[in-house]
N, C-alpha and C positions, 0 to 999 in steps of 0.2 A: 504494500500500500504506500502509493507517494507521501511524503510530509505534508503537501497541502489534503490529500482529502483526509489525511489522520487529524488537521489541525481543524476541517471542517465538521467531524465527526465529533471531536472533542466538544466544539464551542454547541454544537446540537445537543450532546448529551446534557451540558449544563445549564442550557435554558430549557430543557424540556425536568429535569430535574427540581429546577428553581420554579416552574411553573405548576408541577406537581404538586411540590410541595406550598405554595399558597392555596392551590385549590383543595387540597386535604385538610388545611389550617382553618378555614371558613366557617365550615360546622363547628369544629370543636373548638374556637373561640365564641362563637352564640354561645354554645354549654354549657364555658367556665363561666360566663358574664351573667348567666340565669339563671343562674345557682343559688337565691340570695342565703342560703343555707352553709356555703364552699367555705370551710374553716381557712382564714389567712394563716392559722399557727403551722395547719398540713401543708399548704403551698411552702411555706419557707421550708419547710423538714424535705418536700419535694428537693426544692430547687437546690437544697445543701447536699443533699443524697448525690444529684446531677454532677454538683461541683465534684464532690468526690472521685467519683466515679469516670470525668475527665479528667482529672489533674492526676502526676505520677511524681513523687517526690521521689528525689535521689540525692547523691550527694556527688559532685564533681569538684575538683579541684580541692579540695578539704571543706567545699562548702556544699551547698544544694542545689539543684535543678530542680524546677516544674518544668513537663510537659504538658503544654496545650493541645486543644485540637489543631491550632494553625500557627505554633510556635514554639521554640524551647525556651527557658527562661534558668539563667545562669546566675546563683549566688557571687556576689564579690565581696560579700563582708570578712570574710574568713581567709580568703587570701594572703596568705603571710608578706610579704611585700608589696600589698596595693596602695599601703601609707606613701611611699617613695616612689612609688613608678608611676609613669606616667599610662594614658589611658591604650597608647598603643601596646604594653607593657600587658595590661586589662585584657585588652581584645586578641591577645597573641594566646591567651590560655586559657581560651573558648573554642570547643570543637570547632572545627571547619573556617576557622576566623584566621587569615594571617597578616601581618604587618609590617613589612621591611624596613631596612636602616632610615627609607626617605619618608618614610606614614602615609605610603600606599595602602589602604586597603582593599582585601581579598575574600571574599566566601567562597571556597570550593573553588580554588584558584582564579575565579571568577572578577574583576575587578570592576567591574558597572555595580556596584552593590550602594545602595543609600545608607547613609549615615542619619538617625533622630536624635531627639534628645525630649524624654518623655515626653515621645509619640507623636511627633513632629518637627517635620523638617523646620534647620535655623539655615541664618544666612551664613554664620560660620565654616557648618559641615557642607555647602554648596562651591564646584571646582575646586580653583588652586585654593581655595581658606582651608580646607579639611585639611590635606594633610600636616601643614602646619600645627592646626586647632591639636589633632588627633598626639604629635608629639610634648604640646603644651599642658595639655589639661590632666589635675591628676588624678593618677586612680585611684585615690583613697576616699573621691566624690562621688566616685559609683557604686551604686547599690545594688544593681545587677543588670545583663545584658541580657537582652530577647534578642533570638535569634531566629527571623522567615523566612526561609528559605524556600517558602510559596505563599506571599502576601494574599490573604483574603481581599475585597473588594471593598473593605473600610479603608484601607491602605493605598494610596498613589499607585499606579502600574507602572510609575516609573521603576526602572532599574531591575535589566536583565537576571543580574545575578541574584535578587532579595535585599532584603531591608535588615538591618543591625538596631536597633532601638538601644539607648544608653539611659537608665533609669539611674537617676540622681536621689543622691541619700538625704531623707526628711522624714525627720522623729516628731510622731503625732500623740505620742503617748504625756499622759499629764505630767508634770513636774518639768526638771530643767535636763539637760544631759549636753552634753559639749564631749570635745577631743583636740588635742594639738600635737602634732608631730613638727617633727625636726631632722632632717637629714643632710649628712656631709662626706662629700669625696675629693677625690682632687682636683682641686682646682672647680668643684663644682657642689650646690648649697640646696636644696631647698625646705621649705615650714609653712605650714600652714594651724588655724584657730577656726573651729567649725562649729554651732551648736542650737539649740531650739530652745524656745518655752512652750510648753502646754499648761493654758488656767482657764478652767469653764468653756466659754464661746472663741478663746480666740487662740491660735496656734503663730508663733513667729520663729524664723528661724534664718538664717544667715551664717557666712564664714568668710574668710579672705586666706589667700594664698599665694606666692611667692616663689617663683623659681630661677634659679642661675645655673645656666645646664651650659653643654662642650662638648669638643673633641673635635681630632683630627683625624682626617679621610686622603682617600686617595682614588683620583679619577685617572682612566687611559680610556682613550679612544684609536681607532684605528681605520681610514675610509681608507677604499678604494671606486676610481672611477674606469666600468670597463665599456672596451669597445662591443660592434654587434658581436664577434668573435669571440667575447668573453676574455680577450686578452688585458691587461691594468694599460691605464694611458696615464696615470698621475695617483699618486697615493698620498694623502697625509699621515703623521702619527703624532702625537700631545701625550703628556703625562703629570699631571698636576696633581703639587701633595697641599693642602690646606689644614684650614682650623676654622671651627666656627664658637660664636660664642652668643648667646642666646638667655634673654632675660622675661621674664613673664609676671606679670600683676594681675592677679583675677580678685573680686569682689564680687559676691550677691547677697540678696535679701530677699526675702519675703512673708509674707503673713495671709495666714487662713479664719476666715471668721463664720461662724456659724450662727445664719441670722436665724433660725426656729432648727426643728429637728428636722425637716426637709431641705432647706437651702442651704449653700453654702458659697462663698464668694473667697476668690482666691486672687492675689498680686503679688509680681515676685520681680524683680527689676537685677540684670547685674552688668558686669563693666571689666571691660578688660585689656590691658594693654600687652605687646608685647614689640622688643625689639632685637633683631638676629643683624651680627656682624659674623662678617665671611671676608678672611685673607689665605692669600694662596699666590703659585709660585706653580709655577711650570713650563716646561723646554714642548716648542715646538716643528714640524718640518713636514717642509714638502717634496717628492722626489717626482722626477717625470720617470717615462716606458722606463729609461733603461736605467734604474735604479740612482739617478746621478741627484744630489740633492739641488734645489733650485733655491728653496726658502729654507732659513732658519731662522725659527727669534725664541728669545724668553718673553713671558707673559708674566705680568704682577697683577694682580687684581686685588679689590678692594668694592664687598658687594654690603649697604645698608637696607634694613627691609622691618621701618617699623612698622606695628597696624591696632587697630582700635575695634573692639567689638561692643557693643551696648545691645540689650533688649529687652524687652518688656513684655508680660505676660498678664493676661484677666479673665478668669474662668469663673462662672456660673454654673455650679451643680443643683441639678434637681432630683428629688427621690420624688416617685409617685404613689399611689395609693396600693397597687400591685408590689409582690417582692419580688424584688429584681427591677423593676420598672425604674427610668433614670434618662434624664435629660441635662443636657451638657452644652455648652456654648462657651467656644475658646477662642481668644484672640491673641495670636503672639504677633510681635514687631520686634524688627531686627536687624541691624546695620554694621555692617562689617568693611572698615575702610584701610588702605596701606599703600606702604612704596615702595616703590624698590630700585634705588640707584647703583648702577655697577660701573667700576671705573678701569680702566686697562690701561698698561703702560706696558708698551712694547720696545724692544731692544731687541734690533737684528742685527744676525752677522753674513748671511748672506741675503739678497744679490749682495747689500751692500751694506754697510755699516751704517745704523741710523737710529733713531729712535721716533715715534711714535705713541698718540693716548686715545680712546674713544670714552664715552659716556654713552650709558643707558641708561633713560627715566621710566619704569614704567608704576603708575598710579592707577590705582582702582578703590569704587565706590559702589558698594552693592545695598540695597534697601530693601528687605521682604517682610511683606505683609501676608499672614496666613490668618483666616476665618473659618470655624469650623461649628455645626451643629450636630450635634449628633443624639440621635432619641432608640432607646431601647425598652423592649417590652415584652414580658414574658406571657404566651399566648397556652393556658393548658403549660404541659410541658415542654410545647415548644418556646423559643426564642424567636423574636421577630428585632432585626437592627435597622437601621435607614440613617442616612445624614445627607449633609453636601459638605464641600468644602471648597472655599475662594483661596487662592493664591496667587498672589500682585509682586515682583521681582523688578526691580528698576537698576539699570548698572552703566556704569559710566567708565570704560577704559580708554587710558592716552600713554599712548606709547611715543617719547622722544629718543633720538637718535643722532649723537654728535661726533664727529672725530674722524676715524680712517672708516671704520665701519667694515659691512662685508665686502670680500673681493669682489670687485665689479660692480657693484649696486650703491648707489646714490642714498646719504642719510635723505635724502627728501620722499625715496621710496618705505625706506623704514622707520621713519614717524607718522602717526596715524593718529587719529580718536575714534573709537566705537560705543555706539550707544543699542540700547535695547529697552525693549517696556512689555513687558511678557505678564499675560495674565491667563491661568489654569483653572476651568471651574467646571465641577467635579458633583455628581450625587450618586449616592450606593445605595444597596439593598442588601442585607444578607438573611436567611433563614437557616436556623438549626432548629432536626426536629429527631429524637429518639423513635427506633422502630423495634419494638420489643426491648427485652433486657440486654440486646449485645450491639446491635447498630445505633451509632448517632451520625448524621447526614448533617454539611451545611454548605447548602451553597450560596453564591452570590454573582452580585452581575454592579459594572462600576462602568457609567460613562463618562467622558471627561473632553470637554472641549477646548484649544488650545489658541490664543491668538494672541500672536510674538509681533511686534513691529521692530526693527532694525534701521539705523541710521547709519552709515558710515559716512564722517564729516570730511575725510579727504574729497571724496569724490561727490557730496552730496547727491548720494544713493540712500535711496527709500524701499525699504524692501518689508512684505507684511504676509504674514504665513499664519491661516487659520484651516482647522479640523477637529472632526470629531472622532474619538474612537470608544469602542467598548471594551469591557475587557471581563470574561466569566470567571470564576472560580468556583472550587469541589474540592469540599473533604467529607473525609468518610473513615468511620472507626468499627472496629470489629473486635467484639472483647472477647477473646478467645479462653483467659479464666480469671482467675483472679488475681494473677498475677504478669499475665501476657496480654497485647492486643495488635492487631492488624492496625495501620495505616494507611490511605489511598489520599491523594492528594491532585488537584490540576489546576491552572493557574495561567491566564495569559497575561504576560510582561512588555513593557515598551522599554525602548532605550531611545530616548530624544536627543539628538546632536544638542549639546550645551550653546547657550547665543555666542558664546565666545568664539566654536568650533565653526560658526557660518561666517566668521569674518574673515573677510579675503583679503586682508591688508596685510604684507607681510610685517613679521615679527620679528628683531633682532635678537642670537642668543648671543653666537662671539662670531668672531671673523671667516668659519667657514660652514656654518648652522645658523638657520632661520625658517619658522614657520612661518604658516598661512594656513585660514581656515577654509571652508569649500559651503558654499551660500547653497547648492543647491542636494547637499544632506537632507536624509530621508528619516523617517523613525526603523530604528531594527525594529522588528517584535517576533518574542517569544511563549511558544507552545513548551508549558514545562511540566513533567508530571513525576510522580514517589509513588514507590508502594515501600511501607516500613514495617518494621516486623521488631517487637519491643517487647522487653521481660524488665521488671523491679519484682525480686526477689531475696526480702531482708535486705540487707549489706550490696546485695550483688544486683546490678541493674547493667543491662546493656542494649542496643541498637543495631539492627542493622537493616540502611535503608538503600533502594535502586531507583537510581533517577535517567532521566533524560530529557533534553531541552533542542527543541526543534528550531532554530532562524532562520529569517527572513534580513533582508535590506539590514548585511551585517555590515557594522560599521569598523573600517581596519583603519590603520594607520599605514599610509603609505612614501614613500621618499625618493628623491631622482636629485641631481646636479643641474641648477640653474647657470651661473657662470662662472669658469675657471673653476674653482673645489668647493662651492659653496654649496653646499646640501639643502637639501628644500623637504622638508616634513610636516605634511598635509592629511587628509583623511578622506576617502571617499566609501561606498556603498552598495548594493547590490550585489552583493556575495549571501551565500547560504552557509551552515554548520549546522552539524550535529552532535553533541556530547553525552556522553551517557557514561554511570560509573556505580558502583559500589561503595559505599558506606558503612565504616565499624566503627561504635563507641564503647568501650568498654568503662564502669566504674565500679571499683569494691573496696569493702574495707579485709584486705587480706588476711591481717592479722591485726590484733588488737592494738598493735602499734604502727601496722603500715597500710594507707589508704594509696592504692593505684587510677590511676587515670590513663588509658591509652586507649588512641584512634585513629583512622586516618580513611581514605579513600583512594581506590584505583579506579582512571577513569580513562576516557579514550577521545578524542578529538577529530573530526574531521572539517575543513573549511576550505571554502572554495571562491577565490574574489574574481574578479576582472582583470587586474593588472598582474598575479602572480597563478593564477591558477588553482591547481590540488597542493593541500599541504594537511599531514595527520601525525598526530602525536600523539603518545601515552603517558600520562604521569601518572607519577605516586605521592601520595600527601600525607605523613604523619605527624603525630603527637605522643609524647608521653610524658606524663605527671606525676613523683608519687612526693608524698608526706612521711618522714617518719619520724615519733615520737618519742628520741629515746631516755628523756624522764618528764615526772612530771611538769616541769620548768622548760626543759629543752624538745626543741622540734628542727627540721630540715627539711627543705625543699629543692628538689631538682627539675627543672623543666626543660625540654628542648622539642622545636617544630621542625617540622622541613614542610618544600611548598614544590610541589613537582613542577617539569617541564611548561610554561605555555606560548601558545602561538599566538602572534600579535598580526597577523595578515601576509608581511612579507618577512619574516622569520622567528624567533622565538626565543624567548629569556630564558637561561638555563636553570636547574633547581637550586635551592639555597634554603638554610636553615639557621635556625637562632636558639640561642637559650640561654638560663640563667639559674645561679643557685642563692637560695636563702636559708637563713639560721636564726631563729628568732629564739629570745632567753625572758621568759618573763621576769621581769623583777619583784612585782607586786599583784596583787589582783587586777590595778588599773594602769600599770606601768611595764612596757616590755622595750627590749633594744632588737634590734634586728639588723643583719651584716647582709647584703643584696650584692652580688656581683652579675653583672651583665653579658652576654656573649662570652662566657669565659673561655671558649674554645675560637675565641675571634674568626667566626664562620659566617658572620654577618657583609655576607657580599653579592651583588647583583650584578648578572651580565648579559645582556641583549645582543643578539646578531641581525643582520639585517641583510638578505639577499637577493638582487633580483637580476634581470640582464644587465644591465647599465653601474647599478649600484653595491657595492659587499662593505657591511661596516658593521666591527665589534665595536661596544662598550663599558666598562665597566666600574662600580662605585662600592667603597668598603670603608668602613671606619678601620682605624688602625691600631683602636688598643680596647683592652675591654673595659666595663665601667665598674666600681665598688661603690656602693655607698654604706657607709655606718647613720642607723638612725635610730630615734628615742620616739616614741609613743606613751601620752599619755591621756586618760579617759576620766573625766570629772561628772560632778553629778549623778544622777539616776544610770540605772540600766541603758544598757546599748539599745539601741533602736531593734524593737522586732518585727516594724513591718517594713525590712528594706526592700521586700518584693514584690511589696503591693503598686499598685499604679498611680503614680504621680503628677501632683496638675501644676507644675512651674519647670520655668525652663532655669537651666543652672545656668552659671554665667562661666561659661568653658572659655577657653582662650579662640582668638580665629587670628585672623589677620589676613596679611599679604602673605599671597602664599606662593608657588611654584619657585624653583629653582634649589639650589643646596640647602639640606638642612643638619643641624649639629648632628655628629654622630655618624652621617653621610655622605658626607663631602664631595 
């Protein structure tokens, strides 16, 4: 059966599913509502029964997982070094989650994946901000991370690979409770003060944090330009070792008030600055056909990149007269602004002895406004969900361009301004309904209409792209006893060319690198589906799920030689893939002292574009974790990932792995010291190839030493928060900024 009529069959099954089940719902909402006899006390014992009954408590990482029916849900409280590390640190020791030296992130090697932050997109985690945001902010602010790896239809259909949600820690319990940590290594600091009141009607809570982070990396690159014959006409090669050094200020607040026993009213406001300096030093050269060198120079650079994040949150909860019944109205606001000047001073010794400086300015302002409603209603024992959701994105990028610049290309071609004004607006439905004691079914159906305007101020170019798309999804649980269950899952995904990706102006990186974006980018979209197969038994709980995801108008990255060696990396689309793979998690508590955590997935790749043809590959992706306790005082942690093989369109990033060991000594009941060493096997390194007729180029980025920190933890007032897994209605104040290009650690 081709991919389209499997993706047609798919989207049939889920509207004929979803349509079923409202017409099955009809009667037996009349019946619960004309009941006036129907005890509220038995609906709750109902709906509590239900809960149970989907949710599977385990314990991962030293901490806990819930599984949902449309998500995992991962403990961070217990994490022995989430005080010190930062949130990439978090998301690296979460199944299927991986995070490299630059704060790329990955699900299932997958890198189109959204980033939230209690359960909605910021302007932070949006483009170049995230990976910045991702290495600033820190883990000791998260309370645990949902993992969807098939977004239900309450969810954006943005983003091929699933959505990451990062639930931010907020103590609703009465009384006070706080914490502060402190950590130091070489040459690098950070501490933070975090804590809440609960009295009667009003809940307030806030912290501030402070980081001064490093290190030095080392980049090589390697192009070659070939003729039709495949023969080299000119090669460059570059080796640059740097340092970077990176400073972050985060602040938030906020307060929950409970105006009766049904309302609630929530503001939560935070701020954050951060600023990264980058120095570096490296030997350059160019050789023609017959290996003779033509160019030589040294490179000094000196790159600044501060940026500011501010935003604001106002949530309205409603309980209804129904249990479970619940209405909701959230408005976040969010602005993420930065710069980023890079300066070069060149020193050649061939052709001739000279010297040589450029300047790059590039400045961005992004502004997002997200609206959302969302009403839930439990119908019988079924679940009826619906919402809409408004999102408004305004962004402002200018690119200046002074000095020698690229070979051959004119600064007046690479300074540029681009503008955009994009607004996404969005209504869902979803329905879950139990059929007998072992199937619960939910499907949904989410459409979303899209309309982007674009400016490019060089050429006073006006460009406006609107559409509608739908998107179903289907799960389904099969409780096989009481301790295993079936999962089926399907899910159609979009991947939207970012406004940034449509702009055709080029972009300076350095003298023989430059992008441009491709204005007439299409959406990919993805046909994805799981059948999992799951046991919690005591101590011992594991996973094993198979997936596969069907594309459409895939979007690759592709590169050619503009003029003399200047590389040109662009993106176009209308390519197809297929992936498919296996999935194992394992967690147990071994022995009464040693808790294991291992998993990983084998998967298989094939991808097919326009400009390169067939390309397929096999990766391997694992994980291991364990804890061990060996007194009452003393514990250890070991962790290490690896991230397989993947393909990028015209070649493929090789595999690379990370890890890290912790030793935490409590000193008191509220006081513990903890010794964190990072990479300690300095395996932390990335390396891309790039092959086509014309074009062959390695690259590759690694820090250069591993990281230690020594840190102090300490926990005042009441009990530690115990609902860190519950779902949260303020957005934390993570760090974001200017982002793209080196970052500390990755140089």
């Amino acid at each position: 059966m081709s991919s389209s009529k499997l993706s047609t069959l798919a989207s049939t099954a889920s509207f004929a599913v979803l349509a079923s089940l409202l017409l099955a719902s009809g009667t037996q909402a009349q019946t619960a509502q004309s009941d006036p006899k129907a005890d509220p006390k038995a609906e709750v014992k109902t709906e509590a029964k239900k809960a149970d009954e989907e949710t599977t408590t385990v314990t991962v990482t030293g901490a806990k997982a819930q599984n949902r029916i449309d998500r995992q849900v991962y403990d961070n409280t217990k994490n022995a070094d989430a005080a010190v590390g930062t949130a990439g640190d978090t998301l690296n020791k979460v199944p299927g989650v991986t995070v490299d030296a630059n704060g790329n992130v990955a699900l299932r090697g997958n890198t189109n994946v959204q980033v939230y932050v209690d359960g909605k997109p910021s302007a932070m985690m949006s483009g170049d901000n995230r990976a910045g945001a991702i290495q600033a902010m820190s883990g000791g602010d998260i309370a645990s991370v949902e993992v969807m790896n098939q977004p239900g239809a309450q969810f954006s259909s943005e983003g091929s690979g699933g959505i990451i949600n990062l639930v931010m820690k907020k103590n609703r319990r009465p009384g006070g409770y706080g914490s502060a940590n402190v950590a130091v290594g070489d040459g690098r600091y950070n501490g933070g003060v975090s804590g809440s009141y609960t009295a009667g009607k009003v809940s307030v809570n806030g912290g501030i944090n402070y980081r001064e982070d490093g290190g030095t990396g080392k980049q090589t690159r390697r192009q070659r330009a070939l003729d039709a014959n495949g023969n080299t006409t000119s090669r460059t090669e570059s080796n640059t070792l740097g340092s970077a050094k990176f400073k972050n200020l985060g602040v938030n607040a906020g307060v929950d008030f409970n105006l009766d026993d049904t309302n609630t009213l929530s503001a939560a406001v935070s701020y954050s600055k951060r600023d990264v300096t980058i120095t570096g030093a490296g030997d350059n050269a160019t050789y023609n056909a017959a290996g003779v060198a033509t160019r030589k120079y040294t490179n000094f650079l000196r790159a600044e990149s501060p940026g500011q994040d501010q935003s604001l949150a106002l949530t309205w909860s409603h309980m209804g007269k129904l249990a479970g019944e619940t209405l909701k109205a959230d408005l976040r606001i969010s602005r993420s602004t930065g710069e980023n000047v890079t300066t070069n001073a060149f020193s050649y010794t061939l052709p001739s002895v000279s010297t040589a400086t450029d300047r790059k300015t590039s400045a961005r302002d992004l502004s997002s406004a997200v609206f959302s409603l969302d009403y839930n209603r439990p119908i019988g024992t079924d679940q009826l969900t619906t919402g809409i959701q408004i999102t408004r994105d305004d962004s402002d990028v200018r690119n200046e361009s002074t000095g020698t610049g690229a070979d051959g290309l004119g600064n007046a071609l690479l300074t540029n301004a681009f503008q955009y004004k994009q607004t996404l607006a969005a209504a869902y439905m979803t329905y879950q309904k139990p059929f007998g004691e072992k199937w619960v079914v939910l499907g949904g159906l989410r459409m979303e209409n899209l309309d982007l305007d674009t400016y490019l101020v060089n050429t006073g170019t006006y460009t406006n792209i609107n559409y509608t798309k739908y998107s179903p999804s289907l799960f389904a649980t099969y409780l096989i006893s009481d301790t295993a269950k079936l999962r089926f899952s399907y899910a159609r995904r979009l991947q939207r060319p970012s406004p940034q990706s449509l702009n055709a102006a080029l972009t300076y990186n350095d003298p023989t690198n430059v992008t441009q974006g491709n204005p007439n980018l299409k959406p990919q979209e993805t046909d994805s589906f799981e059948l999992g197969y799951e046991v919690a038994k005591g101590k011992i709980n594991y996973q094993i799920r198979g997936y596969y995801r069907d594309n459409q108008n895939v979007i690759t990255q592709t590169s050619r030689f503009l003029t003399g060696n200047v590389l040109l990396t662009t993106q176009e689309n209308g390519g197809e893939s297929q992936a498919g793979g296996i999935e194992f998690n394992f967690n147990g508590q071994i022995t009464p002292k040693l808790n294991l955590t291992l998993g990983g997935d084998v998967a298989h790749t094939e991808l097919t574009t326009p400009s390169t043809g067939s390309q397929e590959a096999d990766s391997l992706n694992g994980r291991v974790n364990f804890t061990y306790t060996l007194t009452p005082k003393d514990s250890f942690q070991v962790f290490f990932f690896s991230r397989g093989k993947t393909l990028t369109g015209q070649g493929y990033t090789e595999p690379f792995g990370m890890g890290n060991f912790t030793y935490v000594r409590k000193l008191t009941p509220k006081a513990s010291l903890t010794l964190t060493v990072r990479d300690p096997l300095n395996t932390g390194k990335s390396v891309t190839y790039t092959q086509t007729k014309t074009v062959y180029s390695e690259s590759s980025r690694s820090q250069q030493a591993s990281v230690i920190y020594l840190g102090l933890r300490y926990n005042f007032g009441g009990a530690a928060p115990a609902n860190a897994n519950q779902p949260q209605m303020r957005i934390m104040g993570g760090p974001g900024g200017q982002g793209g290009g080196p970052r500390p650690g990755g140089f």
